[in-house]
N, C-alpha and C positions, 0 to 999 in steps of 0.2 A: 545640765539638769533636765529632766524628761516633766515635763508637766499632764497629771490627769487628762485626758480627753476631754473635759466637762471644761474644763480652766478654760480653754482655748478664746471662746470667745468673750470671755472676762479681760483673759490679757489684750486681744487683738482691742479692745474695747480703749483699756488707760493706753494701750500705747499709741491710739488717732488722738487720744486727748494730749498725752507726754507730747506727742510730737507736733502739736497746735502751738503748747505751750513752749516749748525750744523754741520758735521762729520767733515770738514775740519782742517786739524793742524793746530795751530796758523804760522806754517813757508809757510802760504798760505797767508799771509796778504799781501794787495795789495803793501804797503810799503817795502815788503821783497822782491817780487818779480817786483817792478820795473826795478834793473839793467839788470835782464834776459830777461825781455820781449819784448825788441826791437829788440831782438835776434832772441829771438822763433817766433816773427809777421814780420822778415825780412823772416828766413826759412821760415814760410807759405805763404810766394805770391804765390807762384808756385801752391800751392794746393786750393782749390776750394773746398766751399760747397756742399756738394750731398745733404744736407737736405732739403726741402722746406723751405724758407724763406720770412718770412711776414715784409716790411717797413712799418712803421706808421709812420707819422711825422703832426707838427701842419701847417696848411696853411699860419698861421699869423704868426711865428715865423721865425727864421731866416736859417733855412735850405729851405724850399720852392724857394725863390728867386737867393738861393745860388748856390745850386744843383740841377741837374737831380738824385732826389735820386736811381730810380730804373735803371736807365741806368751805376750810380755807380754801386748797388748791384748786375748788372746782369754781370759785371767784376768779382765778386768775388764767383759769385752761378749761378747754373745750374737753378733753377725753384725759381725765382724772386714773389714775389706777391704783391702789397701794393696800399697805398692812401695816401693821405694829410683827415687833417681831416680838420672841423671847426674850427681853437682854435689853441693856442700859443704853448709854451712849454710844458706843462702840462697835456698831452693826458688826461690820466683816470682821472683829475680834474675840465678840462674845456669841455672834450665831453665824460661825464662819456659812457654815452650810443649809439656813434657811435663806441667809443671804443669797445666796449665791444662785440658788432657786427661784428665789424673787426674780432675780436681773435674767436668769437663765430664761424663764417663761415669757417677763417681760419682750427682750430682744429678740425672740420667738412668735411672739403674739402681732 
């Protein structure tokens, strides 16, 4: 299968995440690490993203009306960036290609 030019650095992108996620022990299962987690995401309030951070969200779904999402994210990150797209839940299914521009500029930028 020959993928667009454009895809390229989409796929290279899930497949450092695919391949984070293979090496994991099974004592990373989300089910394992429930009772911790409330723990370890009560300890990180205090800390703050240093990385650039991209919000996507759907316009018609149910965060848009809900939230200020980037005024949320800009409480927990230094250098906020995002949009609402056209489309519900389902970003990369119902705006394949706004999407994709998102992450494109994003990882660009």
């Amino acid at each position: 299968m020959r993928l667009p030019h454009r895809a390229i650095p989409v796929v290279a992108a899930v497949a450092a995440v695919l391949a984070v996620v293979s090496v994991l022990p099974l004592s990373a299962s989300p089910r394992r690490a429930a009772s911790i987690d409330l723990a370890h995401d009560e300890a990180d309030l205090v800390q703050t993203v240093k990385a650039p951070l991209l919000a996507l969200w759907g316009a018609h779904g149910r965060i848009a009306p809900a939230f200020d999402v980037l005024a949320t994210w800009r409480e927990r990150a230094a250098d906020v960036r995002g949009t609402s797209l056209p489309c519900g839940h389902f970003l990369a299914e119902e705006a394949p290609d706004e999407t994709y521009q998102a992450l494109e500029s994003f990882f660009r930028s």
